[in-house]
FILO-500438 format. One record per residue: residue in one letter; x, y, z of N, C-alpha, C, O, CB in turn. Coordinates in steps of 0.1 Angstrom, whole numbers, plus 2048, in hexadecimal, padded with zeros to 3 digits. Glycine has a CB too. Layout:
aXYZXYZXYZXYZXYZ...
***
This chain:
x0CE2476680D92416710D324067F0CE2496840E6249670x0D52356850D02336940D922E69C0E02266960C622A695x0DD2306A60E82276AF0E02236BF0DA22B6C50FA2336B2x0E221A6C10DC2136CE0E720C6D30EE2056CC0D02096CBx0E820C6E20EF2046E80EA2066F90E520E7000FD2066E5x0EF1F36F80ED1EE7030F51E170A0F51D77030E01EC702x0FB1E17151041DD71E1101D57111111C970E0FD1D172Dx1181E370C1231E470711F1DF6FB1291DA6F712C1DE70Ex1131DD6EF1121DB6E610C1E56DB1001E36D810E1D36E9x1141EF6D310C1F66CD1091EF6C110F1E56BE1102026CAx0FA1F66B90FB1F16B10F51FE6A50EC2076A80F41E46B3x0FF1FD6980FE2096940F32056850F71FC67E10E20F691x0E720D6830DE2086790E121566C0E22206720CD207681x0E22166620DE21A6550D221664C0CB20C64C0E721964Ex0D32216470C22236410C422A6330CA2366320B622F64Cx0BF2216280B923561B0B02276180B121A61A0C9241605x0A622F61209E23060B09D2225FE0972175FD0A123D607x0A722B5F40AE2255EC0B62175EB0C12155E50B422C5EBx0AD20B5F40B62025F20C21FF5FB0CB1F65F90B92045E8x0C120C6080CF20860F0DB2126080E621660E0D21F860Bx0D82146000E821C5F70EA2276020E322860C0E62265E3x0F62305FE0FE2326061012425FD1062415F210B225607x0FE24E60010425A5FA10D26060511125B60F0F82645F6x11026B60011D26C60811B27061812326B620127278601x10F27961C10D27C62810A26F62A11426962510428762Bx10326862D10325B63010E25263410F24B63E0FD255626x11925562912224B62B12E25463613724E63B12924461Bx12D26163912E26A64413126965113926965A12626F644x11E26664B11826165E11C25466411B25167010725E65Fx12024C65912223D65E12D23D66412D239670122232654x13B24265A14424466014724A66B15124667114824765Ax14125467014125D67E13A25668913B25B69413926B67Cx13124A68512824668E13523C69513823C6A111923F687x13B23268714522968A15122769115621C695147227683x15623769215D23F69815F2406A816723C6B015A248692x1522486A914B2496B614C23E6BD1532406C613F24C6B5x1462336BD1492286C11552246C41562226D01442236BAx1602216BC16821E6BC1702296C51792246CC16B2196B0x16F2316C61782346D316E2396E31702406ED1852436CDx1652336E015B2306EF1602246F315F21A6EC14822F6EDx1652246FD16821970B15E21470E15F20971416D21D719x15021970B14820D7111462077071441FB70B13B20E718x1462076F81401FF6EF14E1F56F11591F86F213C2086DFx1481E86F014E1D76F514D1D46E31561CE6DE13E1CA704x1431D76DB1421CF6CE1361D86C612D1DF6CB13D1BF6D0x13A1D56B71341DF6B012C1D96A51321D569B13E1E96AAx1181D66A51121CF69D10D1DA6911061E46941071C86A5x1111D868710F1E067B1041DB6711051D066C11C1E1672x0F91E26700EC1DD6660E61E665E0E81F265F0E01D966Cx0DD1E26550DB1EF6520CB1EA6520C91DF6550E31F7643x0BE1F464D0B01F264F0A81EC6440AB1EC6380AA1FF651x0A01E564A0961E463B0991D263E09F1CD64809E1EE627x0911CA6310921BF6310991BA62709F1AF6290881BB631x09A1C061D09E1B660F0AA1BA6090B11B26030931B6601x0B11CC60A0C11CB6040C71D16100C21DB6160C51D45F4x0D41C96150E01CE6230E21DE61B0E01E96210F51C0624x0E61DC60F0EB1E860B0F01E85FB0F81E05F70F61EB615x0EC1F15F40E91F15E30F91F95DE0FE1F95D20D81FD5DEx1001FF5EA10F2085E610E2135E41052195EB1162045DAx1142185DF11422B5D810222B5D70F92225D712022F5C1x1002375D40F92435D20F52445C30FE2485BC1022505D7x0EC2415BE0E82435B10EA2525AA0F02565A10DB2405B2x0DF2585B70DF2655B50ED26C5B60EF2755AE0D526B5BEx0F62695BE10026F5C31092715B710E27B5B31052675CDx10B2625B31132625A911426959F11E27059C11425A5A5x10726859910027658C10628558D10A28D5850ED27958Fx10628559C1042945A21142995A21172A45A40FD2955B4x11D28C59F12A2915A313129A59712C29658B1332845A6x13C2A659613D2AF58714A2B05881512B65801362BF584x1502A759615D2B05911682A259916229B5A115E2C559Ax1742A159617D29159C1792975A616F2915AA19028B59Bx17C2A75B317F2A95BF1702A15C717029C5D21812BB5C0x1662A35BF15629F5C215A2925C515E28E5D01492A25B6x15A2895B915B27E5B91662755C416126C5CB15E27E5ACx1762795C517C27D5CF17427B5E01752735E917F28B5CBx16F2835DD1672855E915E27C5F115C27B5FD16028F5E6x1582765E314826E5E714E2605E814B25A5F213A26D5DAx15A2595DE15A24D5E01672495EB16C23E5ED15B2475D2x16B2585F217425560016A25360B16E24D61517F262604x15F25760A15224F61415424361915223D62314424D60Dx15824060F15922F61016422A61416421E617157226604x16A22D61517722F61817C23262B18322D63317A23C60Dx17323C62A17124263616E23864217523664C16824B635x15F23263D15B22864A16021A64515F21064D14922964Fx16421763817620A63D17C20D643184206649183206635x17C21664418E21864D18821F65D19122266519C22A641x17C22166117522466D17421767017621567C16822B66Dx16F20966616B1FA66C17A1FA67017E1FB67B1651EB661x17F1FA66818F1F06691991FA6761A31F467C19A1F2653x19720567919D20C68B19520668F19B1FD69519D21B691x18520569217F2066A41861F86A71881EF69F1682056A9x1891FA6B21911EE6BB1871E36BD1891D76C01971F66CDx1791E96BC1721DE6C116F1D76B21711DB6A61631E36CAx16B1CB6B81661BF6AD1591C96A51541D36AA15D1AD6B7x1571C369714A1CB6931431BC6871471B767D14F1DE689x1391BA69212F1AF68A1291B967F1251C56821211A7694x1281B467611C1B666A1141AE6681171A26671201B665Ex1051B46670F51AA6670F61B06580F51BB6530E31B0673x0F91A26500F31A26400E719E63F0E419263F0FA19A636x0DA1AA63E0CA1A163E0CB19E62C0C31956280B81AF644x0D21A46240C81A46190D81A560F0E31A16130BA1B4617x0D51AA6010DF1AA5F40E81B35F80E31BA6010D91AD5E5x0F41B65F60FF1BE5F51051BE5E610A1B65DE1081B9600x1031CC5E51091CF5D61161D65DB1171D75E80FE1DA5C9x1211DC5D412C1E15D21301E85E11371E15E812A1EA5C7x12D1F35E51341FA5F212B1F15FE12C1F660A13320E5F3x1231E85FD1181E06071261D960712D1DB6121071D7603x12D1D15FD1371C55FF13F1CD60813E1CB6141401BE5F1x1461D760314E1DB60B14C1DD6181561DC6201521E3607x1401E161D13D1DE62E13C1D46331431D263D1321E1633x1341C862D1381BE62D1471B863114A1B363C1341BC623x14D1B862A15C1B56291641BD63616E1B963B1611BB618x15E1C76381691CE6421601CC6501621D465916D1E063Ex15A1C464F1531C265C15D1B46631611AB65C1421BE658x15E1B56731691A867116019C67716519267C17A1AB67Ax15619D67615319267813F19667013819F67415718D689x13B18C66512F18F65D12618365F12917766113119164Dx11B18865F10F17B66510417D6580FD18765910717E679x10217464F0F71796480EB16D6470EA16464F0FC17C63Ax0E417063E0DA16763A0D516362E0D416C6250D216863Fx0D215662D0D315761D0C915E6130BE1636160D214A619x0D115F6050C71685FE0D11795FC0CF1815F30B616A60Bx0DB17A6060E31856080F11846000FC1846040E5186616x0E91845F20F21845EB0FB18E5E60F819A5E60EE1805E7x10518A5E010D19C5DD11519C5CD1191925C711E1A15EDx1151A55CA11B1AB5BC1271B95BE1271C45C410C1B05B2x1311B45B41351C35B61331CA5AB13B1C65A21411C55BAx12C1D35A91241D859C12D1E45961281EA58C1141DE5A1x13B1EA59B13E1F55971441F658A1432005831451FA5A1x14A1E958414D1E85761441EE56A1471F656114E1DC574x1371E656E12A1EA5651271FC56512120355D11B1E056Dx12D1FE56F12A20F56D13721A56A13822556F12321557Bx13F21256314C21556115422056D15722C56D14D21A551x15521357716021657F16520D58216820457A16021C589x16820A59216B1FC59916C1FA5A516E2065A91771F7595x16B1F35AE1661F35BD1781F65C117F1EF5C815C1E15C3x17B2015BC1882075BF18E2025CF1951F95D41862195BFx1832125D71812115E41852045EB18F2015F01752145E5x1741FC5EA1711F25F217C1E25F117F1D95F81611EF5EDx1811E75E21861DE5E31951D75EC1951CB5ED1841DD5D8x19B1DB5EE1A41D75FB19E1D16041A41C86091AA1E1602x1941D460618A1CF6141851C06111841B66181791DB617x1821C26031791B55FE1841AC5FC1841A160316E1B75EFx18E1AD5F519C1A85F51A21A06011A41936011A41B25F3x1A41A56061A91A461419F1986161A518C6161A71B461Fx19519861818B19562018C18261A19017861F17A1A261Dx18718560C1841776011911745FA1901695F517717A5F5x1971775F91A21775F41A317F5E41991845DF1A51695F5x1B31805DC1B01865D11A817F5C11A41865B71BD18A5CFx1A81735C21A216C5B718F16D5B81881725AF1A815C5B8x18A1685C41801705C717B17F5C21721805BA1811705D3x1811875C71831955C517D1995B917219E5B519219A5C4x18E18F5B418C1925A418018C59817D19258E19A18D59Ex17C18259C16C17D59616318459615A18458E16517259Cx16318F5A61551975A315A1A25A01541AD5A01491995AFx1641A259E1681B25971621B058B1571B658A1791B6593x1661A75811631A65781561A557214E1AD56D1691A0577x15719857414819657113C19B57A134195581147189572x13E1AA5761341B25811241B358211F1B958C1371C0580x11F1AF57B1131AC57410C1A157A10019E5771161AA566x11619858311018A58411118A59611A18F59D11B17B579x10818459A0FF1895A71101765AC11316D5A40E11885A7x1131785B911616E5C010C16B5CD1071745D31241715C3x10B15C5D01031595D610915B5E711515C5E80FE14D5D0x10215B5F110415C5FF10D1506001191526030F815D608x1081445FF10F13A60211F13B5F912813660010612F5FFx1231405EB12E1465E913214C5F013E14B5F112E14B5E1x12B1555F81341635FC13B15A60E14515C6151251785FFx13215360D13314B62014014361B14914262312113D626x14113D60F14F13460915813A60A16213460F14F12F5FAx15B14A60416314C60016615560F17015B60E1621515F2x16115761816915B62316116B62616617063017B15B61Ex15917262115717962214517E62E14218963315B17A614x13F17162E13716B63813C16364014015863B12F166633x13C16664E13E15F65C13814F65B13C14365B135168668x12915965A11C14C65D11615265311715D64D11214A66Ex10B1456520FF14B6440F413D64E0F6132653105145627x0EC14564E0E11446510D214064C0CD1496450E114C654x0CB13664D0BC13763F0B113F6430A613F63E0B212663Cx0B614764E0AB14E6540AD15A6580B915A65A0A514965Fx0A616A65C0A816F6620A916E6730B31736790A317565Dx09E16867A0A21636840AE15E6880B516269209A15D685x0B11536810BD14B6880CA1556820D41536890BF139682x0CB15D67B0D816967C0D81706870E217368E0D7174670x0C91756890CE17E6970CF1766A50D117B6AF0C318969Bx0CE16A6A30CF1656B00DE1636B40E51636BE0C61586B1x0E115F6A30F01606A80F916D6AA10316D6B20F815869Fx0F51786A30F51876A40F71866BA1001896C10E118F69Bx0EA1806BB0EA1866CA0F417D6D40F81806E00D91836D1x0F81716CD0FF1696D610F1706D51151756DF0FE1576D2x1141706C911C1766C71241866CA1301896CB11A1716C0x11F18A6CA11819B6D011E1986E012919C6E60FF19D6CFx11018E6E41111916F611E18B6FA12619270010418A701x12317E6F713217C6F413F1836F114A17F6F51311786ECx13D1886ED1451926E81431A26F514A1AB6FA1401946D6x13D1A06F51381AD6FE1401AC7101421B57181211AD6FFx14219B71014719D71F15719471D15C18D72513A19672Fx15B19870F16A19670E16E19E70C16A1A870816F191708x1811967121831A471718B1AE70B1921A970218C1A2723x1881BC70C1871C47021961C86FC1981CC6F017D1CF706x1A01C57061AE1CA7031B31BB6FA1BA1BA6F01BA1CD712x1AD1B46FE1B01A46F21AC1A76E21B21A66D71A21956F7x19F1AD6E81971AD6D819F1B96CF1A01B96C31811B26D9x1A61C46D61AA1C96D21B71C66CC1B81C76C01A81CF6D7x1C11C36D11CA1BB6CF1CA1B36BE1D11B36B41C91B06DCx1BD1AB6C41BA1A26B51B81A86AB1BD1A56A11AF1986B3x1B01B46AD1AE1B86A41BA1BF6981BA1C168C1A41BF6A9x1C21C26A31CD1CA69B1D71B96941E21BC6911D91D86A9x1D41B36941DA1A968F1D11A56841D61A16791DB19F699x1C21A66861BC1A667A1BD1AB6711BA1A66671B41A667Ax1C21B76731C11C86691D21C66601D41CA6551C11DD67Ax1DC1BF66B1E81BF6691E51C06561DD1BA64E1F11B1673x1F31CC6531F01CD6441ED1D563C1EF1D66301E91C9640x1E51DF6471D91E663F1DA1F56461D11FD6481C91DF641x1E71F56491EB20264D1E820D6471E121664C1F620364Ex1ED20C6391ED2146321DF21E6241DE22561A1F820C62Ex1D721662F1C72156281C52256281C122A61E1B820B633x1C722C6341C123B6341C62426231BE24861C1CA247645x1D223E6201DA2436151D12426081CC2495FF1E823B613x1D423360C1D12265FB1C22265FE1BF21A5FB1DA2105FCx1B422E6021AD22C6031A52375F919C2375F11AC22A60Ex1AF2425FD1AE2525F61B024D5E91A724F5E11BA25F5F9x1BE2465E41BF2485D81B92415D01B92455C41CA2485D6x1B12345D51A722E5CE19A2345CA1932315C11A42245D5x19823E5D418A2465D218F24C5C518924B5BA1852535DFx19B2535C81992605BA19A25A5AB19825F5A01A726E5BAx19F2485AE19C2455A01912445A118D2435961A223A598x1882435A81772415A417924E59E17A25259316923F5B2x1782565AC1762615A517326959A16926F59717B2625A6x18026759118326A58517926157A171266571194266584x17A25457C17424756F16725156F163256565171230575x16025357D14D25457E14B263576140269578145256593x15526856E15627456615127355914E27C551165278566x15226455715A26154714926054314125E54C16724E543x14726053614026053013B25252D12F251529143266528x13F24A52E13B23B53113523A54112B23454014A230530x13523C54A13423955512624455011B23F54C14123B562x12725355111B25A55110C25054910024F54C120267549x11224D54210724453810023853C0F523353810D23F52Cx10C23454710522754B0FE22A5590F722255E11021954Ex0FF23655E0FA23B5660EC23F55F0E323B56710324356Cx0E52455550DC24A54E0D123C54A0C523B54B0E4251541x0DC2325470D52265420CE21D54C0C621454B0DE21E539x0D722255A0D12195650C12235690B721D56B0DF218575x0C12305690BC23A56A0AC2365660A223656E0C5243563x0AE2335570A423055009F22255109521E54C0A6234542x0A72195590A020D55809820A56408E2035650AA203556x09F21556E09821357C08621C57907D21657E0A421C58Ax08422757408022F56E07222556A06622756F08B235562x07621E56206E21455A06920856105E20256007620F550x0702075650711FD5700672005820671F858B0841FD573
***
């Protein structure tokens, strides 16, 4: 995790290894980072990215998931996510998201709860949690909200099947899409410094007009986790976790 700022612009970076994914200390830190921010008076606007070139962010924890034995565990790990939704959706300030690369399952959901997303093409996204018998419980309010429910409901489903950037830019869930990395951050920077010398009781204002709705997320965020929770128990989910296991393995 890295945070940098400069004349009222932080910008908050994530990192694993793994593709970007997200275990629970990780998804921890993000949330505490997002936090922080959001009630610092100097931060004007909040640029969210994560490292590397080719995936924004792959979602849950491979390893994590395996590792989970009990709903309280499970409970636990997929309110992470939960956590820094509902850290995007308080800070008062605006929060751009830099999509460099693919977004799978809890990537959408950052995505989505970012209020304003800049990607580039190629940054495509899936929501994969069906295939591992659960469902983007969590994230999904965020993604909802965001694309609407018929959207939603296509990559719920059909979880297996990758949607393209320029889909995700249609359906509302991309600002701008970009054919380049360059020309994303340029608008990254215009928009950013823009934003950085407006005025901040406005943006605040809007924002709570944007959010209008979603009051009740700290609640309905919990109780979405513990149905993960519970499903990432089942003996179907363990297996598809085993089979992803061995393909990467092989792979």
């Amino acid at each position: 995790m890295k945070t940098e700022k400069e004349h009222g612009i932080t910008t908050i970076e994530f990192h694993h290894p793994q593709s970007n994914s997200l275990p629970g200390k990780l998804l921890e830190t993000l949330a505490q980072a997002i936090h922080s921010e959001g009630v610092n008076s100097d931060t004007k606007v909040i640029i969210l990215k994560s490292a590397g070139e080719k995936v924004f962010c792959s979602g849950a924890s491979f390893d994590e998931l395996e590792s989970i034995k009990s709903e309280q565990e499970g409970l636990q790990f997929f309110n992470g996510f939960g956590k820094v939704i509902n850290a995007m959706r308080k800070a008062p300030q605006f929060i751009i998201a830099r999509i460099h690369g693919k977004c799978i399952g809890g990537g959408v959901g950052i995505a989505a709860s970012a209020d304003y997303a800049i990607a580039v093409e190629g940054s495509d996204i899936k929501l994969s949690e069906l295939a591992v018998g659960i469902g983007p419980f969590v994230v999904g309010p965020a993604v909802q909200r965001k694309i609407g429910l018929s959207p939603f409901t296509q990559l719920t489903i059909d979880s297996g099947t990758w949607r393209s950037a320029d889909w995700a830019r249609r359906k509302g869930l991309y600002a701008e899409l970009h054919p380049d990395v360059s020309g994303m951050d340029d608008s990254i920077e215009r928009l950013s410094f823009t934003l950085s010398h407006s005025n901040p009781v406005a943006m605040k204002e809007l924002k709570k007009v944007f959010w209008k709705g979603t009051e009740d997320w700290d609640e309905l965020l919990k109780e979405r986790a513990a149905i993960s929770g519970k499903l990432i128990l089942s003996e179907y989910s363990r297996e598809a976790i085993r089979k992803f296991r061995t393909k990467s393995t092989k792979s």
